[in-house]
Each structure stands twice: as C-alpha cells, then as structure tokens.
C-alpha positions in Angstrom: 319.4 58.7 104.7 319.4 59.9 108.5 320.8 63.3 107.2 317.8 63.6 104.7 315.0 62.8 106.8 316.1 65.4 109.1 316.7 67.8 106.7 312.9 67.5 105.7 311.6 67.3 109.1 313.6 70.7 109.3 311.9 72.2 106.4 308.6 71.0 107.6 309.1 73.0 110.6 309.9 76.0 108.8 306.6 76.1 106.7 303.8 75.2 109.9 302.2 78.0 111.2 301.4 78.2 114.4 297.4 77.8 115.0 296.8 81.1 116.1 298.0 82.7 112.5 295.7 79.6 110.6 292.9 80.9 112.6 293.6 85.1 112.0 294.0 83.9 108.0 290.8 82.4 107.7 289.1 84.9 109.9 290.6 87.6 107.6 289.1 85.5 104.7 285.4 85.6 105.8 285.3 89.1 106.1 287.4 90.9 103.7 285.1 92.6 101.2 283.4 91.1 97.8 282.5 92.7 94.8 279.5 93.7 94.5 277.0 90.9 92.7 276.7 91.9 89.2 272.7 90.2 88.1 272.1 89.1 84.8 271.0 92.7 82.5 272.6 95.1 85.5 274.8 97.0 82.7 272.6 96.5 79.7 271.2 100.2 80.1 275.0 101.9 79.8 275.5 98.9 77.3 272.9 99.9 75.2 273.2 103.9 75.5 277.3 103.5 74.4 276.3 101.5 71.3 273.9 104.1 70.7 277.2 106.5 70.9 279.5 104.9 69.1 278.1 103.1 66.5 276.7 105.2 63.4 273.5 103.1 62.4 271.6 104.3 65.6 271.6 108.0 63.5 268.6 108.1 61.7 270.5 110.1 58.8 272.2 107.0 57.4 269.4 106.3 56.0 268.9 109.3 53.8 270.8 107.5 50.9 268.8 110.3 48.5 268.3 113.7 49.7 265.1 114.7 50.1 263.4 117.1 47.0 265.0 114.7 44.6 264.0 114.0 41.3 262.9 110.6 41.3 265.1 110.0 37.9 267.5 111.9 39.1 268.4 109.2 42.0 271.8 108.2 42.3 271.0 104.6 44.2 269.1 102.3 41.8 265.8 101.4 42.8 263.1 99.4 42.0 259.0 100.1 42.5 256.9 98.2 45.5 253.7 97.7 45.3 251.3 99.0 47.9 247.8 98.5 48.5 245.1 100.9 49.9 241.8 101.2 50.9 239.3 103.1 49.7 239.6 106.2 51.9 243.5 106.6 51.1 243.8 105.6 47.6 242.9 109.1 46.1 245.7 111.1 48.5 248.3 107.9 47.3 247.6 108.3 43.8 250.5 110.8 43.1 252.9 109.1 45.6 254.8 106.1 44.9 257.5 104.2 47.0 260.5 102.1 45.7 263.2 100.0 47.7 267.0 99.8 46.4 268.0 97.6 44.3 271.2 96.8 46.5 271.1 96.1 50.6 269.5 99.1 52.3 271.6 101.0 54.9 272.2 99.5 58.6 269.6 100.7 61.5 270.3 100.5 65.3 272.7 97.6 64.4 270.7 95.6 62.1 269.6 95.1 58.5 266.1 96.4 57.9 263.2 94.3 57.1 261.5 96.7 55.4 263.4 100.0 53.2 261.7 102.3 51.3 261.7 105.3 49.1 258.6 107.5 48.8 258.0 110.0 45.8 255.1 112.5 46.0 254.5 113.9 42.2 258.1 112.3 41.5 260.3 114.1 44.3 261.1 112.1 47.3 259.2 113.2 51.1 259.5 110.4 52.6 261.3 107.2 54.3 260.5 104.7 55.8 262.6 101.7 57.5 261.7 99.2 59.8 264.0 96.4 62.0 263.2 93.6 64.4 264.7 93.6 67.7 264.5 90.7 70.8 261.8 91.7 72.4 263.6 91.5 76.1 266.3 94.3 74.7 264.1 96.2 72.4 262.8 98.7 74.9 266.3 99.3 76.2 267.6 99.7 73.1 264.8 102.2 71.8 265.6 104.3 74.7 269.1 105.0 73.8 268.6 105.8 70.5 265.6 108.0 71.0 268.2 109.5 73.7 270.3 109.8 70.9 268.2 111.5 68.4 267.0 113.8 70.9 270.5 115.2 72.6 269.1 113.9 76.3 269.8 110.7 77.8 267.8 107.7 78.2 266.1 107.6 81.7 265.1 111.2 80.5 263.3 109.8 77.3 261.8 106.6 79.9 259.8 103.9 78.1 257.7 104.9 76.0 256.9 103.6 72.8 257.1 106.7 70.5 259.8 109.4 69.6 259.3 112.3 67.5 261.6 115.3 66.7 263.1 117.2 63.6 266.1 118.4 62.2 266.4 120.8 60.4 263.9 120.6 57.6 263.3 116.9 58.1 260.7 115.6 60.8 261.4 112.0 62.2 258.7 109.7 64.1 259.9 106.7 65.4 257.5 103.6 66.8 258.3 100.6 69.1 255.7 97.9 68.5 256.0 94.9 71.3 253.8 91.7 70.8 254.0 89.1 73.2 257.3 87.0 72.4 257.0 87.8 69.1 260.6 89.9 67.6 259.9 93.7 68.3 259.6 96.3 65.4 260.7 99.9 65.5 259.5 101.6 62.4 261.4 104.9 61.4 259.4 107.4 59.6 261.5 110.5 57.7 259.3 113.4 56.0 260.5 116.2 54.1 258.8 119.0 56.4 260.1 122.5 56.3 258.9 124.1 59.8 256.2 126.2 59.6 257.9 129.8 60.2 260.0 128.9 57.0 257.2 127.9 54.7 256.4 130.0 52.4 252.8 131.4 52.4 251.5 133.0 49.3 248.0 134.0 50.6 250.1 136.1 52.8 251.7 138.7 49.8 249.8 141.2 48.7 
C-alpha cells in the first residue's frame, strides 16, 4: 500500500504545472484569434446566387414546354382551356387569344411549383407564357436578384433590388415582376412573348 501511494503522489507530480505555465496558457487563451461572427442571413446572397447557378428551374426556358409558333392542335403536352375574364376595354384585342394550363404538373420555377401556368394562343399559335410562384417574403428579394442576375449574364449586386427584369433572347422577350405585400408570400410573375426583334421583322410596306 505504501509503495502505491507513492507511486501516485509521483505521478501527480509529473502532471502539475508550475503556475507560471497555468498563467501563459490561459493568457494565450484570451487572445488567440476567433472566427469571425457569422449573423443570421450573412451568406444568403452567395447562397441564393449559387442556387441560381446550379439549379436549372431558375432558367426561364424550362418553361417553354411548347415552342413558340405552335399550332395549338399540334401541341405535344395535353392541355386543357382556362377561363379568363376581361373588361370592356380588352375584351375585343382577347377575342382571338385564348390561354390553356397542362393537364399534368407544370414545369419547376426558381425552385418551386407554380401557382399559376399557362399557355396563350393568339389565332391558334402560341405567343405567350405566363407562370407565377410564391416566395417568403424575407428571401424573395434576394432570390429575385440572382435569377434576374442569371437571366441577364451580370451578377446580382449589379442587377440591385428592384422589382422588375426585362431582357430577350433570341426571338423571345421575357419580363419578369416581384410583387411584395406586407407579410403576405411574395409573387414573381414570369411573362414569355413570342417577339422577333424589330431589325428581323419583316416589313412589307417597305418592298416596292
């Protein structure tokens, strides 16, 4: 027993450190340098701007399911007619144009399902589409930002925060809306229109 208490008080003596090294330790503890406080949101921006990237609902083009020029009966996506109503003013110009939404689930935009899909046919050929999604409203700025970014080849603090985006590609014009109301979810409408530029256009008044 003698021999093991001595051995302990031995080993004891090897693990104490003298109270000059307790004191440089704890020193060394206060002032070695933290990472920097990361606040609740700090990353959201490149969050939102590398979903934008990488995930393929934040293109607009998904949701050309039909090109545009097709013949209504010609559609390869089955759809079904929607019934809009108009006032007295537009109901003449909407009398040749008629919008359907698919009879299955409508393609993905900025990573959600739409709330509202739809098909437009002027004198049976489609011109136009139109989608619209909810988004928190908290994020939905952010998140409009990157994808207008996206659609526009710039990047989003060159875009800012506004609540519109408008472009083309090609022969298609896009025009995008953010609409914010109070706590209420936040919509961004997508509007697609078949609209050849101008210079390409072909103007018969022109020819002899």
């Amino acid at each position: 027993m003698a021999v093991a208490a001595s051995l302990v008080r031995a080993g004891a003596r090897r693990l104490a450190l003298p109270a000059g090294v307790g004191v440089l330790l704890a020193l060394a503890a206060c002032t070695s340098p933290r990472s920097p406080a990361r606040g609740p949101g700090r990353d959201q921006p490149v969050a939102d701007a590398a979903a934008a990237a990488t995930d393929a609902s934040y293109d607009w083009h998904g949701l050309v399911l039909v090109p545009f020029g097709s013949l209504l009966k010609a559609s390869p996506v089955p759809l079904h007619e929607v019934l809009q109503f108009h006032d007295e003013t537009s109901r003449a110009e909407a009398a040749d144009k008629d919008c359907f939404a698919t009879a299955g689930a409508p393609p993905r935009f900025l990573g959600r399902q739409p709330a509202q899909y739809l098909l437009c046919f002027d004198h049976d050929r489609l011109n136009r589409i139109e989608a619209a999604v909810e988004l928190p409203a908290a994020a939905a700025p952010r998140v409009f930002a990157a994808a207008c970014a996206l659609w526009l080849k710039t990047t989003p603090s060159a875009v800012g925060s506004g609540d519109a985006c408008e472009g083309r590609d090609g022969r298609v014009a896009f025009s995008a809306r953010l609409g914010l109301l109070s706590d209420d979810p936040a919509t961004v409408s997508m509007t697609l229109t078949d609209s050849p530029p101008s210079e390409t256009v072909h103007d018969a008044s022109s020819e002899p």
